[in-house]
C-alpha positions as CSV (number, residue, x, y, z in Angstrom):
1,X,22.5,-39.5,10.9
2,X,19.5,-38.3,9.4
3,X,18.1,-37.9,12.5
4,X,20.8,-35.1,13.3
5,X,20.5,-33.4,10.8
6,X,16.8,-32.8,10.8
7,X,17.4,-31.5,14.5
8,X,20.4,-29.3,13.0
9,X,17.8,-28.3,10.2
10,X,15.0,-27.4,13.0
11,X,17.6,-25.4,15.2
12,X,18.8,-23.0,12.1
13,X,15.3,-22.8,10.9
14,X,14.1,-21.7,14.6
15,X,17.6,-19.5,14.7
16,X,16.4,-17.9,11.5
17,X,12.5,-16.9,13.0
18,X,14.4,-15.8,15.5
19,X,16.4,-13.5,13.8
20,X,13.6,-12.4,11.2
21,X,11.5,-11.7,14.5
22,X,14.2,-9.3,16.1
23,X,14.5,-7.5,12.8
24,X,10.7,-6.8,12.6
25,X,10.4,-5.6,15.9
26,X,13.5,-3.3,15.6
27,X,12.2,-1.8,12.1
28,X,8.4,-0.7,13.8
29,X,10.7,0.4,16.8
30,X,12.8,2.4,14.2
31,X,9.6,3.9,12.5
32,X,8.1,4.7,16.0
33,X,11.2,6.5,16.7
34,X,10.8,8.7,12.9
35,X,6.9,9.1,13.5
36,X,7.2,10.5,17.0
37,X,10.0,13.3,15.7
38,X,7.5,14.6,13.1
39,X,4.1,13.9,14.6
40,X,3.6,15.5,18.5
41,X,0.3,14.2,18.8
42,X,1.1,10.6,17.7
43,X,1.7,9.6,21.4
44,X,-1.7,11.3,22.7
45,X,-3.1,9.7,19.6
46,X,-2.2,6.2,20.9
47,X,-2.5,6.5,24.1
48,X,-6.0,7.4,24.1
49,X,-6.9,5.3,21.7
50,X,-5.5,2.9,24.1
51,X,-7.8,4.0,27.3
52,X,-10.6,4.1,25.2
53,X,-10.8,1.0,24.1
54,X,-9.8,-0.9,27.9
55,X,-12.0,1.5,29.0
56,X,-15.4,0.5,26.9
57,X,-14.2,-3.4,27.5
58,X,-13.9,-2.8,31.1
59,X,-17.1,-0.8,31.8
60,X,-19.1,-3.7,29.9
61,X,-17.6,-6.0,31.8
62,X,-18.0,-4.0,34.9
63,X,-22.0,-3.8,34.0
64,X,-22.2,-7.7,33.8
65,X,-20.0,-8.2,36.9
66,X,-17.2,-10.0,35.0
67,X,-14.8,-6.6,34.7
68,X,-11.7,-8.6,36.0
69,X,-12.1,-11.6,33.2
70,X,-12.8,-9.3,30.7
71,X,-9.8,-6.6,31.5
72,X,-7.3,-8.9,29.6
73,X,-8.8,-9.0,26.8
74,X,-9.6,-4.8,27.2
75,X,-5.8,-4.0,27.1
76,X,-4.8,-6.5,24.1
77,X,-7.9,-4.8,22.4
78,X,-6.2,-1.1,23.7
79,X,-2.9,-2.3,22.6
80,X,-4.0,-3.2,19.0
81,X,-6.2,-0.1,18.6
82,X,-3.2,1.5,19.4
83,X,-0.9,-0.2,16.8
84,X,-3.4,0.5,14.2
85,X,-3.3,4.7,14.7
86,X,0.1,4.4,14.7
87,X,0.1,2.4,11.5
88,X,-2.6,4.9,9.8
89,X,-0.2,8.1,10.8
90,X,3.1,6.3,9.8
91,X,1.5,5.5,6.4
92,X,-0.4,9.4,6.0
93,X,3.0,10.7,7.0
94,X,4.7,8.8,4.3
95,X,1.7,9.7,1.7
96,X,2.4,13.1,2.1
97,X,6.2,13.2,2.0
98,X,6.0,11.6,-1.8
99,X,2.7,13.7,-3.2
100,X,3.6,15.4,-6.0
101,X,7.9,13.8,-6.5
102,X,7.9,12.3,-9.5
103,X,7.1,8.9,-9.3
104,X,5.0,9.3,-6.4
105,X,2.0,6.9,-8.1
106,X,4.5,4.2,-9.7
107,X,5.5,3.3,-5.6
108,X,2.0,3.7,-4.4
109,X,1.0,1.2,-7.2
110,X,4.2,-1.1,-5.7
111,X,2.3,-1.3,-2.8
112,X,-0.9,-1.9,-3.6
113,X,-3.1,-4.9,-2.0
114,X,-5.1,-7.5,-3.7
115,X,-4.6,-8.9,-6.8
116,X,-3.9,-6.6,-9.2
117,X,-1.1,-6.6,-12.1
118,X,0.9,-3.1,-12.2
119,X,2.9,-2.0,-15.2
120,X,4.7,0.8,-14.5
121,X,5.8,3.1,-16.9
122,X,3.9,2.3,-20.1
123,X,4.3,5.8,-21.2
124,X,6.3,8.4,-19.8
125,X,8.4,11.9,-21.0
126,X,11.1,13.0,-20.4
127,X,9.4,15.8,-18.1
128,X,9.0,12.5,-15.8
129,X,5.5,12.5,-16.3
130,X,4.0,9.0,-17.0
131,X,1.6,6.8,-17.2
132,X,1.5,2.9,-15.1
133,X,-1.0,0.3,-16.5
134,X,-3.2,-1.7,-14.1
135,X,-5.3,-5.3,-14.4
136,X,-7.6,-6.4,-12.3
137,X,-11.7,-7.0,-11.9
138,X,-12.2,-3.8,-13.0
139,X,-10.4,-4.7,-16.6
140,X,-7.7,-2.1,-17.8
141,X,-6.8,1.1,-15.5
142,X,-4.2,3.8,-16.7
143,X,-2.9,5.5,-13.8
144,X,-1.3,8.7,-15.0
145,X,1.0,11.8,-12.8
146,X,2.7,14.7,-13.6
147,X,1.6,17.9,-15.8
148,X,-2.0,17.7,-16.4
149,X,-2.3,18.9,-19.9
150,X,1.1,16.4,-20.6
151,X,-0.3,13.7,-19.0
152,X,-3.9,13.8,-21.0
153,X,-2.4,13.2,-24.2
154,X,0.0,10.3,-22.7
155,X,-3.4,8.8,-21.2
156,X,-5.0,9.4,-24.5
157,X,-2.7,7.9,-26.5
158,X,-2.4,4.9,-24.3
159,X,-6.3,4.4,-24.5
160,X,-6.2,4.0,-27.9
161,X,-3.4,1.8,-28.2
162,X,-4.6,-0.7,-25.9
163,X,-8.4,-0.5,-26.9
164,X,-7.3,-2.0,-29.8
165,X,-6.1,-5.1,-28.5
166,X,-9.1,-5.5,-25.6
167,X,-11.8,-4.8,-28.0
168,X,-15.0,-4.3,-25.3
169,X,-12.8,-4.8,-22.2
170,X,-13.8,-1.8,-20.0
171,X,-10.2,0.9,-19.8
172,X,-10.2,3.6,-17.0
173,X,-8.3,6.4,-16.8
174,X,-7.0,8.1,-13.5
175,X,-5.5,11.7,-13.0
176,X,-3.3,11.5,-9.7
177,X,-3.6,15.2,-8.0
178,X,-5.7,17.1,-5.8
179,X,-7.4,19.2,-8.2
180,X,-11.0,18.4,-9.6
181,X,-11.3,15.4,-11.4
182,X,-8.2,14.4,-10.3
183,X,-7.7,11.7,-7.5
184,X,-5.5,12.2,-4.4
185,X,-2.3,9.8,-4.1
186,X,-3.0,8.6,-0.3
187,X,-6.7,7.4,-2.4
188,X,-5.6,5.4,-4.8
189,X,-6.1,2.2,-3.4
190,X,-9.4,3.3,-2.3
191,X,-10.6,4.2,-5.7
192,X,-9.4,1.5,-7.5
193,X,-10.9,-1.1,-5.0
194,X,-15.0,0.8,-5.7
195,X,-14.3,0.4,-9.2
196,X,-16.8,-2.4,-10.8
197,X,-15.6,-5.5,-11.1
198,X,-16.1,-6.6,-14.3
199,X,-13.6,-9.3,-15.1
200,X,-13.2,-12.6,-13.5
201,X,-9.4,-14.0,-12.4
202,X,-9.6,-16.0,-16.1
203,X,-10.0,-13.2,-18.0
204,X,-7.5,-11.0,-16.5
205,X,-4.8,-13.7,-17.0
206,X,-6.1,-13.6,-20.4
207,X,-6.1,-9.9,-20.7
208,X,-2.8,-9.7,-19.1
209,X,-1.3,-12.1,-22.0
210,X,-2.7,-9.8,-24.5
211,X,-1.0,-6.4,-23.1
212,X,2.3,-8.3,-22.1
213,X,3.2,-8.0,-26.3
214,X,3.0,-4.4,-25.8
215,X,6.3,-2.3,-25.3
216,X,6.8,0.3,-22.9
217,X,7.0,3.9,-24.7
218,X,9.0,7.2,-23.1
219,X,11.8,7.5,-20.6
220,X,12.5,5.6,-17.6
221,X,10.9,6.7,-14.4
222,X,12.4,6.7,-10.8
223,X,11.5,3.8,-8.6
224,X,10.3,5.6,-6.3
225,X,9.3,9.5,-5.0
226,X,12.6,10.0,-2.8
227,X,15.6,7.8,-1.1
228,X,14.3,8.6,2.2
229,X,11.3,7.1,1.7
230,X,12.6,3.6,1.4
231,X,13.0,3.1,4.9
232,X,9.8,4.4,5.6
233,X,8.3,2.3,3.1
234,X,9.7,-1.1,4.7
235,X,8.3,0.0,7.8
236,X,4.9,0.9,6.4
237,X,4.5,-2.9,4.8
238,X,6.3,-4.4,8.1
239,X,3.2,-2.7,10.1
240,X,0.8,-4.1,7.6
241,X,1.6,-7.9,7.9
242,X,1.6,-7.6,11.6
């Protein structure tokens, strides 16, 4: 009997990868499909991306007189130089469709990589500008968007708030725009990743117990830049784990 329904357990579990599998390949099938309608030179992109790369692996191989072993391995190195510009211009397409919405930096923080502790909406107005709280290695990081000279004085006031509580814990402050001083949305992750790391894994659990007694101050902020985004979005981390 048990033996069953281990085999009946196996089969639904395999039915289920299955399934999960099909879906996967249908959503990057689905974002190919959205990428190629806005972006000509994605195909060219790929494709020569693609001969480059079988090319290189091919030529070396045909200098050392092993070109046929090593043509295999040049078009599964073509192919996944290819998935990779495709995955680059899916995600700067999506970038530059929510730069600038309101909460444009709260879903960019959402899909963030590492370990890092996101807060969104700490402070916010009811202009929809705000400001998201981050913990990492660094130690604290406001992330703030919307009207410059609004946003200062949210960041400001949220400086001071939390220094208060972190004593000598290092707090940055980020501007998201493309103005001087201010850092590009499609950068975020970049800049947050060369900041020092200045905490170990301890003391941001530590840190993040601290902060977790403050409230949340302003109005609620959308979840993410725009509805048409979310399938994009899906696609864009579907891409990522593959």
């Amino acid at each position: 009997m048990a033996g069953k329904q281990d085999k009946e357990a196996a089969k639904q579990a395999k039915r289920a990868k299955k399934a999960a599998s099909k879906e996967k390949r249908g959503q990057i099938f689905q974002a190919f499909k959205m990428q190629r309608k806005e972006d000509k030179a994605l195909i060219p992109w790929m494709l020569g991306s693609f001969l480059v790369v079988a090319g290189l692996v091919f030529g070396l191989g045909w200098l050392l007189g092993i070109q046929w072993w090593l043509l295999p391995i040049g078009v599964m190195l073509g192919l996944l130089a290819a998935v990779i510009i495709f995955g680059r211009r899916v995600q700067k397409t999506v970038y530059a469709r929510a730069e600038g919405q309101p909460g444009a930096a709260a879903w960019a923080l959402d899909n963030l990589r590492g370990r890092w502790r996101v807060t969104q909406t700490v402070a916010a107005t009811t202009q929809l500008d705000a400001v998201h709280r981050v913990l990492g290695g660094p130690g604290v990081i406001l992330v703030g968007e919307g009207a410059p000279h609004r946003v200062k004085t949210l960041l400001s006031q949220e400086k001071k708030r939390i220094a208060r509580l972190v004593g000598d814990t290092p707090i940055y402050d980020v501007m998201i725009g493309n103005e001087e001083g201010q850092v590009p949305l499609r950068r975020l992750q970049n800049h947050l990743m060369k900041l020092p790391r200045n905490l170990k894994p301890k003391q941001v659990d530590a840190l993040e117990a601290k902060l977790s007694a403050l409230g949340n101050r302003g109005a609620a902020m959308p979840k993410g830049p725009t509805p048409q985004n979310a399938k994009m979005r899906n696609m864009q981390r579907t891409i990522r784990r593959r």
